[in-house]
N, C-alpha and C positions, 0 to 999 in steps of 0.2 A: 138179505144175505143168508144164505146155507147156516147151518148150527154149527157153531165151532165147539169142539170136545176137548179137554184139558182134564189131563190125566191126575190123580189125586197122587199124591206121594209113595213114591214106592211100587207104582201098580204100572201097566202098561198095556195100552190101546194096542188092540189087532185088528186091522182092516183087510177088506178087500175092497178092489177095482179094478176095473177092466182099463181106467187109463189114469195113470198117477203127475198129475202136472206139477216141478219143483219151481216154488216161486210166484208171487201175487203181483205180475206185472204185464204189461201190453203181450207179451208175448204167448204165456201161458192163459191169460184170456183169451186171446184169441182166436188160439188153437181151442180149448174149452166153447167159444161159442160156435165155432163149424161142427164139433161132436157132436155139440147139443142138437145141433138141426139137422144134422145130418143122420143122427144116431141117438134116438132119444130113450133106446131103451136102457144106453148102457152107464153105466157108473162111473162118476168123475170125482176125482178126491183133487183138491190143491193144495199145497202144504205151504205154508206161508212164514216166515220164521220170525216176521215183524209182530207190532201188537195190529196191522193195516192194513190194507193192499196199496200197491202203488206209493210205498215211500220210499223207494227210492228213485235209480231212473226216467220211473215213469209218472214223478210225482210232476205235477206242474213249474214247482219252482225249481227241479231240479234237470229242466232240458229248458229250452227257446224255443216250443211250441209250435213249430213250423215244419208245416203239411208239405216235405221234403217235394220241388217238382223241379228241380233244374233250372226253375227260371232265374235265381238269384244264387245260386252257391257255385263262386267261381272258383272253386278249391274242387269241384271236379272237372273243369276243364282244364289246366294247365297251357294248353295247346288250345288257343283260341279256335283253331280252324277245325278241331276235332270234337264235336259234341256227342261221340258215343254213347260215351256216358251219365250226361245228362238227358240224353233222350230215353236211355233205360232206367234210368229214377222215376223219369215223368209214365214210361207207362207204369210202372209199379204202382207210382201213387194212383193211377186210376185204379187201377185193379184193389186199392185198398177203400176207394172212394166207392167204388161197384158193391165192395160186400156190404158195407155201410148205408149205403140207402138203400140194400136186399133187405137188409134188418129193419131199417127203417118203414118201408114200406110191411113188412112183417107184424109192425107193432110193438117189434122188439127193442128199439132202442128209440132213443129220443134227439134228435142233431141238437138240438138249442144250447146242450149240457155240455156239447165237446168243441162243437168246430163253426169258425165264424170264417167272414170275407175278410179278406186283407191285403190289398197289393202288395206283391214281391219286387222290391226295387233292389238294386246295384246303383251305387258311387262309388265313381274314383276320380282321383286328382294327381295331375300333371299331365306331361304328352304322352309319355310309354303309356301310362295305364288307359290313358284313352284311346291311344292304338289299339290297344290289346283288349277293350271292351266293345270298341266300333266293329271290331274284326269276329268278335264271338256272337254279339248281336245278330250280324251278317251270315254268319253259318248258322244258328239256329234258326231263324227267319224262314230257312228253306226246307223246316220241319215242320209237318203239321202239329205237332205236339205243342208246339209254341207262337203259334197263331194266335196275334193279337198285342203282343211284343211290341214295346213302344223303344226309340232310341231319342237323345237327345243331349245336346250338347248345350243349349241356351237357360240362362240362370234362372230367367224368370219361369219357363217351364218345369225346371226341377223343384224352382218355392213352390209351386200350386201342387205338385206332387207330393213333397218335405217341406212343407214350411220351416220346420225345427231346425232342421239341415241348412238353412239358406240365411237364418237370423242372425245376423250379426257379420256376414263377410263382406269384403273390402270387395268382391267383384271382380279383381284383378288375379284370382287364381285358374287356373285352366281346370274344369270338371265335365264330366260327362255322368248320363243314367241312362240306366234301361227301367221300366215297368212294365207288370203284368198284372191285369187286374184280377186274376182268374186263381191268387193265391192263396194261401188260408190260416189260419193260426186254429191249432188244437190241442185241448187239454187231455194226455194220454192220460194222467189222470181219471178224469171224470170217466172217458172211455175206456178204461178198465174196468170201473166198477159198474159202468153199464152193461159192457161185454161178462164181465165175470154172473151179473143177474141172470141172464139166457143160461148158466149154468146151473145154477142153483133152483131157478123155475125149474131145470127138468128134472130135478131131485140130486142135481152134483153137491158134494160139499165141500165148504172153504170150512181150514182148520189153521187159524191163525196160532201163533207162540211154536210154532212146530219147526224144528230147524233140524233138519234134514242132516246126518253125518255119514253116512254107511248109503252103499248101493252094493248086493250081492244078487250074484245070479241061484236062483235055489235046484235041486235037480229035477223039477218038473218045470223047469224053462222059466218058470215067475221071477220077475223082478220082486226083492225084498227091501223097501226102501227104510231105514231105521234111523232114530233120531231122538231129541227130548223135546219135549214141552215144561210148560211151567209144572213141576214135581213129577216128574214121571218120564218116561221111556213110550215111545210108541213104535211100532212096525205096520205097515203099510204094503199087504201083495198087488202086485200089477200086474198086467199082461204086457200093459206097453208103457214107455216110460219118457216123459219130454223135462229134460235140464232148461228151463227159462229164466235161472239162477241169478242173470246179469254178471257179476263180476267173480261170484264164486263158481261159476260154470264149469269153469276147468276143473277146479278142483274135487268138484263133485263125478265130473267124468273120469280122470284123475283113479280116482275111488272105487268108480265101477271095472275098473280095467280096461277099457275100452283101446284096442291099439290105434285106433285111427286116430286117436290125437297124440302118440308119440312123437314128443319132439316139440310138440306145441306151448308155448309161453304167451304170457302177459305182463302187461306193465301197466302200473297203476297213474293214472292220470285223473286229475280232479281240476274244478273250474269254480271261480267263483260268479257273479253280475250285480251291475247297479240296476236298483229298482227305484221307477218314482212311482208313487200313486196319488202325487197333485193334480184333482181333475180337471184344472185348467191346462195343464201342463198336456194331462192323457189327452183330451180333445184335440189338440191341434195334430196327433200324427195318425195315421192313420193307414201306415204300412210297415211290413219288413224290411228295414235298408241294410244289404249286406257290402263289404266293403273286402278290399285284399287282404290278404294275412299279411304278417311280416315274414320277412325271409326265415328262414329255419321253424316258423311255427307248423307245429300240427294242423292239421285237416281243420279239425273241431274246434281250432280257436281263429278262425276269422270271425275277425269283428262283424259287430250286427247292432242295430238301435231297431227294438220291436216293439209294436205295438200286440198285449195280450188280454187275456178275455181269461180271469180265473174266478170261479163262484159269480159268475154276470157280472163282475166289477172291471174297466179296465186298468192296465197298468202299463209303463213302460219297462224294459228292460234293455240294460248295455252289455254287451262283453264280447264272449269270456273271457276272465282271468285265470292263468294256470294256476295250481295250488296244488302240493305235494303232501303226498301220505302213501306209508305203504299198505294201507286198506285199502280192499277191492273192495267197500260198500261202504255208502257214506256211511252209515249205523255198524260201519264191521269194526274186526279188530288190528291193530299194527299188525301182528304178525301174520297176516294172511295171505299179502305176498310172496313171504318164505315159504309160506305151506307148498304154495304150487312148482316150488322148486325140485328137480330132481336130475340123476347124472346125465339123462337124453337131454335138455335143453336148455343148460348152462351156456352152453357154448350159440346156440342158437339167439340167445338172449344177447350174447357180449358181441357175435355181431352185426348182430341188427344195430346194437347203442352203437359201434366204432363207425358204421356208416351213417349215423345219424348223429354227429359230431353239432350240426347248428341245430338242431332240435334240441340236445341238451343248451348249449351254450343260451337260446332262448328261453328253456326252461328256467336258468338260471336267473338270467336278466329278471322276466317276470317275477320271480319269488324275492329277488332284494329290492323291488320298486315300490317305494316309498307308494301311498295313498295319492297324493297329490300329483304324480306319477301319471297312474292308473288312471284318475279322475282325466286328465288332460289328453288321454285317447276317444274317452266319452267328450270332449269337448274338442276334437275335430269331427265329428258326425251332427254333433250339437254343440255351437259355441258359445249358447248364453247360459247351458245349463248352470245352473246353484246349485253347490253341491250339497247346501242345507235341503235341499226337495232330493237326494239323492242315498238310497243305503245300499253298501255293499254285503251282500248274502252268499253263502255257501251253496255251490248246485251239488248237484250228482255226483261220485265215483266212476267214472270208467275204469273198462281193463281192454284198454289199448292192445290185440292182437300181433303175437309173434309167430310166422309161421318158418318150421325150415324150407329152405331150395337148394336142391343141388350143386347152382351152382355158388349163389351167395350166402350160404352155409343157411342165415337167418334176416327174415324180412320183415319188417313191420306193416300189416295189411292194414287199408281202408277199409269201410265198413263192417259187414261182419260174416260167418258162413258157418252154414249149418253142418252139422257133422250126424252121421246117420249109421250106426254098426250095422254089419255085414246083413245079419237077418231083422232086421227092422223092426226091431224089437227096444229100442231105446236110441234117444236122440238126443242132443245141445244144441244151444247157438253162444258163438263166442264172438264177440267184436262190439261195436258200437256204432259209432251215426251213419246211412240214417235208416238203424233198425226199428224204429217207430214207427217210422212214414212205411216203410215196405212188409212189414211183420203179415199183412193177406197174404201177397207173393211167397214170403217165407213160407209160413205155414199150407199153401198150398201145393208148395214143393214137398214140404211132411207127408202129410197125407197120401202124395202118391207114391214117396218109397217105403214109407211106415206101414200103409196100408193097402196092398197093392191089389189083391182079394175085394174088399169094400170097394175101391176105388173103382174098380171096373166094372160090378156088379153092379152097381145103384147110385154111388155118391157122383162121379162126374157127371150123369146128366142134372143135377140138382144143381152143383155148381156152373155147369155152362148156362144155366139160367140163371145164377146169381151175381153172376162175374164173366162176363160172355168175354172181355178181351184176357182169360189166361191163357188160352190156348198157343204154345209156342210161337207157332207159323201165324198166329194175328197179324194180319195188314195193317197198322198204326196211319191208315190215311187221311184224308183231310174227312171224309165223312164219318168215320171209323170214329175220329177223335168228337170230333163235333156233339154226336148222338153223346157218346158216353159221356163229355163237357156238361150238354145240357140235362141229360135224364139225371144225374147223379146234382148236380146245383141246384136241379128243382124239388128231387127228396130230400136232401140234405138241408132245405131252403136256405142256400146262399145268397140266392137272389132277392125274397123277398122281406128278410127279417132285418127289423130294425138290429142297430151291431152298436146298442149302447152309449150312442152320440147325445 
């Protein structure tokens, strides 16, 4: 890692860089490793406010490690018969899976460190949900994206898929699955701090304890980014400036004055999951099984029983549970959702909450449910679990995205969206899942309104070789996908690496 600088009492650090990344996570990595390749002459500072990178969001234990591809998250289909938008997850993730074995093959990263095989399954139980899984099956099926899509209704088929899943029932309940084998589990962890090295090899540097308060434009156009570290004040000049703050984003856009995000709100949402790491226990499963939310829940809390790969160890994991705070960072402070409060988007706030009446009402429910509760959700996915082989841990902070609409004053968006001032001179991203999985796509979107100068001159033919499906107008068809399936599985070696069995 880059030399971190820590300012002595009293004194204060004056920097320049040509591109200032706020925040030590998937996002600002990433963006940080397309600079470095793309542009190695020029100077990358990250400013990181932790003692870490990647502690938060993008820590391992604080997401469900899943290489977002549509195959298994029915919280974006709603409408069985409409797979829009699970077919534009799945190319994202290719396009995130392209830049990764670009590196890879580069020398620059290592796959072993981040991302493993893992079938993506769906269960659900009774007749509706199996109407309504038979019927989404059916419409993805006639996507090439999702070639390879298993359906099945029969029990004994599902145990050889889930064993976990299947030990212990009576037989006489109605269930259905989908699988994919083609799925994956990835520690954004690990691949932050491999993406963050591709920075620091070109001479970028990470400045850990530096927490960022102030953004001013100064009058020769430079962003001045200001803040403290441990004893000391620093200031920070840019040219260009990317917010990858996670949950204090706003606030810091907020700061800079940026109008493009008047009006814009968040609301703090936290999760907690059961982990086992009994390795008799981890052995038997050997996929993501995602499941329907309850009614009124949020996107990000369908349930899921995962099998994951942290430090080459497996584990499993249940959840999420909701968990309330009004910190936007699991390491931040209560009042920090106040801060982002202001008279434009009070009212945008209150009604996004009156329209989302069972969202709270479930919110609630979650937060008075007893242990044993909780436990007994993890024990319809898994019904012989012990809850002695089981600990419930704190994940990540979200800040759950409010945006206004004309017509419904204020909306609570799904994932998340970049915001880019007029002269592309400074940028955010606010929102949440599944900014992980898609963060290439994102950043590749950067790039070309941040930089639009570079981007014509040099960098997109570098990227059409690195990432040949961003191209808008890409034909996603059955060959299209296939080539990118198999080139990206064999750099990444999904196929031929032992996966800790």
């Amino acid at each position: 890692m880059g030399k971190v600088l820590n300012a002595g009492p009293g004194s204060c650090e004056e920097l320049d860089a040509d591109v200032v990344l706020i925040g030590g996570g998937i996002m600002s990595a990433t963006l940080g490793s397309m600079l470095a390749v793309l542009q190695p002459d020029w100077r990358i500072i990250v400013l990181e406010r932790a003692t870490g990178l990647a502690t938060e969001s993008s820590g391992p234990w604080n997401n469900a490690g899943t290489g977002h591809s549509g195959f298994c998250e029915l919280n974006y289909m709603p409408d069985p018969a409409d797979g829009r938008k699970a077919s534009t997850v799945a190319q994202q993730f290719h396009l995130s899976r392209q830049w990764w074995a670009h590196l890879v093959h580069k020398g620059l990263l290592s796959p072993d460190a981040f991302i493993h095989a893992t079938p993506h399954m769906d269960v659900v139980f009774g007749r509706r949900d199996i109407a309504y899984l038979r019927q989404r099956f059916e419409t993805l099926t006639t996507d090439p994206l999702f070639d390879g899509m298993a359906y099945t209704e029969d029990p004994a088929t599902i145990s050889e898929w889930a064993p976990l899943v299947m030990e212990g029932r009576t037989g006489d309940e109605p269930m259905a699955a989908t699988r994919h084998p083609g799925g994956t589990d990835v520690d954004f962890g690990a691949l932050t701090e491999g993406l963050t090295r591709i920075v620091t090899d070109a001479g970028g540097q990470i400045l850990l304890e530096h927490e960022v308060r102030s953004l001013r434009r100064s009058p020769d156009g430079a962003w001045v980014v200001g803040g403290r570290t441990r004893g000391g004040r620093f200031e920070v000049r840019g040219r260009r400036v990317f917010v990858g703050a996670g949950g204090m984003a706003l606030r810091l856009l907020q700061r800079a004055r940026l109008p493009e995000i008047r009006g814009y709100a968040v609301l703090p949402v936290g999760a907690a999951f059961f982990r086992c790491s009994a390795p008799d226990v981890v052995a038997r499963h050997e996929a993501k099984v995602y499941g329907q939310a309850a009614i009124g829940a949020p996107p990000m809390s369908v349930p899921h029983l995962d099998r994951r790969f942290v430090d080459g160890t497996g584990h499993l994991m249940f959840g999420p549970y909701a968990t309330f705070s009004t910190k936007l960072l699991k390491e931040g402070r209560l009042t920090d959702f106040f801060t982002t409060l202001r008279w434009h988007n009070l009212h945008v706030i209150a009604a996004a909450l009156i329209q989302n009446l069972s969202l709270m009402r479930y919110l609630l429910g979650e937060l008075a449910a007893r242990p044993r509760k909780k436990f007994a959700k993890l024990q319809r996915f898994y019904p012989r679990a012990d809850i002695r082989q089981w600990e419930l841990i704190p994940a990540g902070q979200r800040a759950q995205l409010v945006t206004p609409d004309h017509r419904r004053i204020g909306v609570l968006q799904q994932g998340t969206e970049l915001v880019v001032a007029d002269d592309g001179t400074i940028a955010g991203l606010l929102g949440a899942s599944p900014g992980a999985s898609t963060a290439v796509p994102i950043m590749l979107d950067l790039l070309q309104r941040c930089f639009p100068v570079q981007w014509q001159a040099s960098w997109s033919a570098v990227v059409n070789e690195a990432v040949p499906g961003h191209e808008p107008d890409m034909d996603w068809g059955a060959r299209t996908v296939t080539e990118s399936a198999t080139t990206t599985a064999s750099a990444l070696q999904l196929e031929t690496r032992n996966h800790g069995r």
